[in-house]
C-alpha positions in Angstrom: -16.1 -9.3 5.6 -17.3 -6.2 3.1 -20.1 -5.5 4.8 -18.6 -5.0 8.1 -15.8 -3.0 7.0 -18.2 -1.2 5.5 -20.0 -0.7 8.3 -16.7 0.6 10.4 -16.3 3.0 7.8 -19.4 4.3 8.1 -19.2 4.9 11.8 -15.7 6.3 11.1 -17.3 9.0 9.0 -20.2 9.7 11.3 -17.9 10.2 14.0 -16.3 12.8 12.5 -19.4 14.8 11.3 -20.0 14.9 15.3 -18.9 17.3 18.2 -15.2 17.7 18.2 -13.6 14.7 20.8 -16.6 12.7 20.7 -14.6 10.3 17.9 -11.2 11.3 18.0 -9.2 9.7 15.5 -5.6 9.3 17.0 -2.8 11.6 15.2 0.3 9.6 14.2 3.3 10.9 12.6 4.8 7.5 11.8 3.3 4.0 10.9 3.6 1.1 13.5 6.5 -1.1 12.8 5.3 -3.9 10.0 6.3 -7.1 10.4 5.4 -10.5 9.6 1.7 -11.5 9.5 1.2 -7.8 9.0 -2.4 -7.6 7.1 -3.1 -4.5 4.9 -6.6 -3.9 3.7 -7.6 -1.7 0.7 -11.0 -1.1 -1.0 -11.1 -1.4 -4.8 -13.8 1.1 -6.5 -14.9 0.6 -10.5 -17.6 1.7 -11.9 -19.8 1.4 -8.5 -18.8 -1.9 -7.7 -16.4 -2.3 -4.4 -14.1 -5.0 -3.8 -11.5 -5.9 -1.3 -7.8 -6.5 -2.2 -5.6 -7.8 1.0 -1.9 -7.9 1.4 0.1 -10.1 4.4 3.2 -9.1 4.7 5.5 -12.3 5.0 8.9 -10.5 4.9 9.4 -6.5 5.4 12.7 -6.2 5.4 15.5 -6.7 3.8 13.5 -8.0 0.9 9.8 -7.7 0.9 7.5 -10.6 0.7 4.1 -10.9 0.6 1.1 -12.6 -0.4 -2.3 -11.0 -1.7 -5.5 -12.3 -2.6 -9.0 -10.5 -4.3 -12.3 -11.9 -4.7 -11.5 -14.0 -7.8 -7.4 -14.7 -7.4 -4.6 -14.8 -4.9 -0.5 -14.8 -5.3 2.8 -13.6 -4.0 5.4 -10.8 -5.0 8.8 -10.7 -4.0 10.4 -6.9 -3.8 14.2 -7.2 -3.5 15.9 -5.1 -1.2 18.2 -3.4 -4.0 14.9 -2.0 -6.0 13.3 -1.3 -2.5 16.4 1.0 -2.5 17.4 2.1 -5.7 14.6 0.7 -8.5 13.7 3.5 -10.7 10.4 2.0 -11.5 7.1 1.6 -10.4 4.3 -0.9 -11.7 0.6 -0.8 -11.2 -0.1 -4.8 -11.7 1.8 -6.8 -13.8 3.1 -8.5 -10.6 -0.1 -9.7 -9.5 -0.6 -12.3 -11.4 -3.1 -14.6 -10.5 -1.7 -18.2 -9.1 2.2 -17.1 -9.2 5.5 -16.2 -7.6 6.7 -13.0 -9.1 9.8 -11.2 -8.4 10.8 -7.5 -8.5 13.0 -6.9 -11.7 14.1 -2.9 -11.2 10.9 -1.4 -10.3 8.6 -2.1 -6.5 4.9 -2.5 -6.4 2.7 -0.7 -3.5 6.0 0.7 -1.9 7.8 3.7 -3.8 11.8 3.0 -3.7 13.8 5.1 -1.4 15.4 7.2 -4.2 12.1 7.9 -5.8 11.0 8.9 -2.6 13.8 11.1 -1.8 14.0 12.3 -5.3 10.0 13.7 -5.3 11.0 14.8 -2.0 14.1 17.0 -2.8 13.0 17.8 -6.3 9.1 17.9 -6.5 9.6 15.4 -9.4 11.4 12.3 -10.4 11.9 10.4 -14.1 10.1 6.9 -13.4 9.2 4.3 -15.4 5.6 3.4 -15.1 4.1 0.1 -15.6 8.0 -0.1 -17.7 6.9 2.8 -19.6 9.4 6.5 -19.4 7.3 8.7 -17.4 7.2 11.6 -14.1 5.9 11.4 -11.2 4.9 15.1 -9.7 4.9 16.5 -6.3 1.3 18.2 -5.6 1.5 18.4 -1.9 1.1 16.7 1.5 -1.7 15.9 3.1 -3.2 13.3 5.6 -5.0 10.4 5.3 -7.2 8.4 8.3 -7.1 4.7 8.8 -7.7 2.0 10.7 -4.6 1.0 12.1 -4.8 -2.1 14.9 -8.3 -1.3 15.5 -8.6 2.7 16.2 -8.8 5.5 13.5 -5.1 6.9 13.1 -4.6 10.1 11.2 -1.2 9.6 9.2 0.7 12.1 6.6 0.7 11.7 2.4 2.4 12.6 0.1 1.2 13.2 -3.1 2.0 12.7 -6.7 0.3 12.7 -10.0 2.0 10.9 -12.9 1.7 12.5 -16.6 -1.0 9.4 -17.1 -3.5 11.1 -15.0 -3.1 9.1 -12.2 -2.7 10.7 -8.6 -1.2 8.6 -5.6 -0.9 8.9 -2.0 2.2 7.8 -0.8 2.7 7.5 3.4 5.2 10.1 4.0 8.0 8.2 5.6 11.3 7.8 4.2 11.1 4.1 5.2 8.1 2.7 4.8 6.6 4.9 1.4 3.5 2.7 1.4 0.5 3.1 -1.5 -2.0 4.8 0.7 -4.6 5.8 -2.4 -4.5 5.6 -6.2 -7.7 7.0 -7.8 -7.4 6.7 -11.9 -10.8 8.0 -13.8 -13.2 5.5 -12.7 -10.3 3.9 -10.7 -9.9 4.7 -6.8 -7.4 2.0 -4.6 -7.7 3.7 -1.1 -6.1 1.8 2.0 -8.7 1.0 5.0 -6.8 -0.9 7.5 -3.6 -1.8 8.9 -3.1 -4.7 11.8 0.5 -5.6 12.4 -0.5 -7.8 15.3 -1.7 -10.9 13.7 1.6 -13.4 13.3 -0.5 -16.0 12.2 -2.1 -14.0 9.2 -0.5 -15.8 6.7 -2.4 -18.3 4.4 -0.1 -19.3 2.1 3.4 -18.3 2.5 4.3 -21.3 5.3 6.2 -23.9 5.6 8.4 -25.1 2.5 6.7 -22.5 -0.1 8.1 -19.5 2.8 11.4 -21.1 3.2 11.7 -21.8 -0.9 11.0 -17.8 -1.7 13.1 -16.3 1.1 16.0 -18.0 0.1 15.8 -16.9 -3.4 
C-alpha cells in the first residue's frame, strides 16, 4: 500500500515539473463534504523511515468519531462537539493510544476548534494549550497545499501556524472543517496525502455494537 502511494506521488511531482496543463492539479477552494467511511491518509517521516498513519471518519458531525490505525497499532478518538467548538486546546498524541476508546476532554486532535481557528484568524495568534501545556499558536501566513482528494490532485488553501515549541502546522483554511494538513517538528514531518470521502464501507472497526456503544456516549 506504501509503495504505491509512493508511486502516485511520484507521478504527482513529475507532472508538475512538466509543460503547464499537461498534469493539472484541480484548484479547490473548499474540501468535499466528509462523511462517514471518509478515509484520510497521511505519511509519517522520522529520521528517513516513512510510515503510513490512516484515519476513517465514523462520525463528522456533531461529535467526531473516528478510528485510526499505523503499522504497529490501531484505536478510536471521540472529539465532542462542544471542544470541536469552543476547546481551547490542542494535543499532538496522547489520544492515540494504542488498543483504546479515548474521548476529547477540552482540547481536539487533527482538527483545530472553531474559536482557535477564528481567534488565529482575527488575531494572528491565540493562547492554547498544547499537548495540556500553556502555549501560542502564531499566524505565519496562507498558503496551499496539493492532495489527492477522491482520486485527482486538488490544490486546497492552509493556513499556517508555528507554536513557541518549534512546531509549524498547516491547518485547511475553512472555518468548518480546520483539518491537520502538515506538521513537520525537527526530524518530525506529518503531511496529509489523500482524501476519499466515497468509500461508506471503509470502516474496520467502528460497526455494529462497538459504533452504536461510542455514539451514544
Amino acid at each position: 500500500m506504501l509503495i504505491r502511494r509512493q508511486v502516485r506521488l511520484i507521478a504527482m511531482l513529475v507532472c508538475s515539473c512538466m509543460v503547464p496543463g499537461s498534469c493539472p492539479a484541480q484548484e479547490s477552494p473548499s474540501m468535499p463534504e466528509f462523511r462517514k467511511g471518509t478515509v484520510l491518509v497521511w505519511e509519517v517521516l522520522l529520521q528517513d523511515v516513512t510510515r503510513e498513519f490512516v484515519v476513517r471518519i465514523a462520525r463528522f458531525t456533531p461529535d467526531r468519531l473516528i478510528e485510526w490505525e499505523d503499522m504497529r497499532s490501531q484505536g478510536t478518538v471521540l472529539i465532542l462537539n462542544r471542544d470541536l467548538l469552543e476547546a481551547g486546546g490542542y494535543l499532538n498524541k496522547k489520544l492515540f493510544m494504542p488498543g483504546k476508546d479515548t474521548k476529547s476532554d477540552h482540547a481536539t486532535t487533527l482538527w483545530l476548534s472553531r474559536k482557535t481557528y477564528r481567534t488565529v484568524k482575527e488575531k494572528q495568534k491565540a493562547q492554547c494549550k498544547i499537548d495540556q501545556v500553556p502555549g501560542r499558536m502564531n499566524y505565519v501566513g496562507d498558503g496551499k497545499i496539493t492532495v489527492e482528494v477522491d482520486g485527482s490532485p486538488t490544490v486546497l488553501p492552509i493556513m499556517i501556524v508555528q507554536d513557541d515549541r518549534g512546531s509549524e502546522k498547516w491547518f485547511l483554511d475553512q472555518e468548518d472543517n480546520p483539518l491537520m494538513m502538515k506538521n513537520t517538528l525537527r526530524q518530525y514531518a506529518q503531511t496529509l496525502v489523500s482524501i476519499t470521502t466515497n468509500q461508506p464501507d471503509a470502516l474496520r472497526w467502528l460497526k455494529g455494537k462497538k459504533l452504536q456503544r461510542l455514539l451514544a456516549e
